[in-house]
N, C-alpha and C positions, 0 to 999 in steps of 0.2 A: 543602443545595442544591448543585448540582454548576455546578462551575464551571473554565472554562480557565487554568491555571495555567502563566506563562511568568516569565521572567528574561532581562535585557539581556545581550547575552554581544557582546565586541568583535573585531571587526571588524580584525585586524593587517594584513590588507596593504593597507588602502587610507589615502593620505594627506588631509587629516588623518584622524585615528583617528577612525572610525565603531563603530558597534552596531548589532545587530540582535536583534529576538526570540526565544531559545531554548523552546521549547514544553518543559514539566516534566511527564511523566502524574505522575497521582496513583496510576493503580495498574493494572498490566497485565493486562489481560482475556483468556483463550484459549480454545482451543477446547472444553473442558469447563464454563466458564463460560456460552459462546457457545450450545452446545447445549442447556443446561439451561433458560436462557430462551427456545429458539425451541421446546422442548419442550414448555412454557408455556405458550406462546400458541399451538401446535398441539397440542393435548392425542392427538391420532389418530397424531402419531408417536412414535417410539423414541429414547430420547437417543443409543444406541449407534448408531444407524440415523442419525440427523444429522451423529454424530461422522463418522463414514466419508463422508457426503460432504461436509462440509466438508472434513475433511482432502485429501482426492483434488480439491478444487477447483484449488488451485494448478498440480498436473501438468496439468490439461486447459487452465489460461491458457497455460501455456509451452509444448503442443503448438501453441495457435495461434500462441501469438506466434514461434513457429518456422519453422512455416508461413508466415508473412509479413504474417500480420493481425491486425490493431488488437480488442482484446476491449472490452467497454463494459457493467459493471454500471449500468442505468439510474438516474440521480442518486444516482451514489455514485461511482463509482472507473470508469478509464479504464488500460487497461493497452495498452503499444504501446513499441516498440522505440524507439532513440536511439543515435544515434553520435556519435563525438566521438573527432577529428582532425584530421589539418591535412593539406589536398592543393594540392597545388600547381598544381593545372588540374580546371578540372571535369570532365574522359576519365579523370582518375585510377583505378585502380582501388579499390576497398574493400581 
């Protein structure tokens, strides 16, 4: 049975000393893995033909989120920019 596998890992800079959950995989899955099972369950396509666009998936997230907008695999994964800085007025520039 599969199951999520985590360990406490602490927390140094906060007073008193805190923990939080470290997530452990059990075992890394990629893209040849990934494509053999949607292969599977799509029997009408190609492993090497999934392989290629999985793989090319990533460049067309980062052409959007280059562009300036938020990508959104439906109930799964949300990809979209984030900054982090310190401005000293909100006219600041970037």
């Amino acid at each position: 049975m599969d199951r999520i596998q985590w360990r406490p890992e602490m927390n140094g800079l906060t007073t008193p000393v805190s923990y939080r959950p470290r997530f452990v995989p059990s075992k890394v899955v990629g893209i040849d893995e990934l494509a053999a099972e949607l292969a599977a369950d799509y029997p009408g396509c190609d492993v090497e033909f999934i392989k290629t666009i999985i793989s090319n998936l990533p460049n067309k997230i980062q052409a959007h989120l280059l562009g300036g907008r938020q990508v959104t695999l439906k109930e799964a994964f949300t990809f979209t920019n984030s900054f982090t800085g310190k401005m000293d007025s909100p006219n600041d520039p970037l």
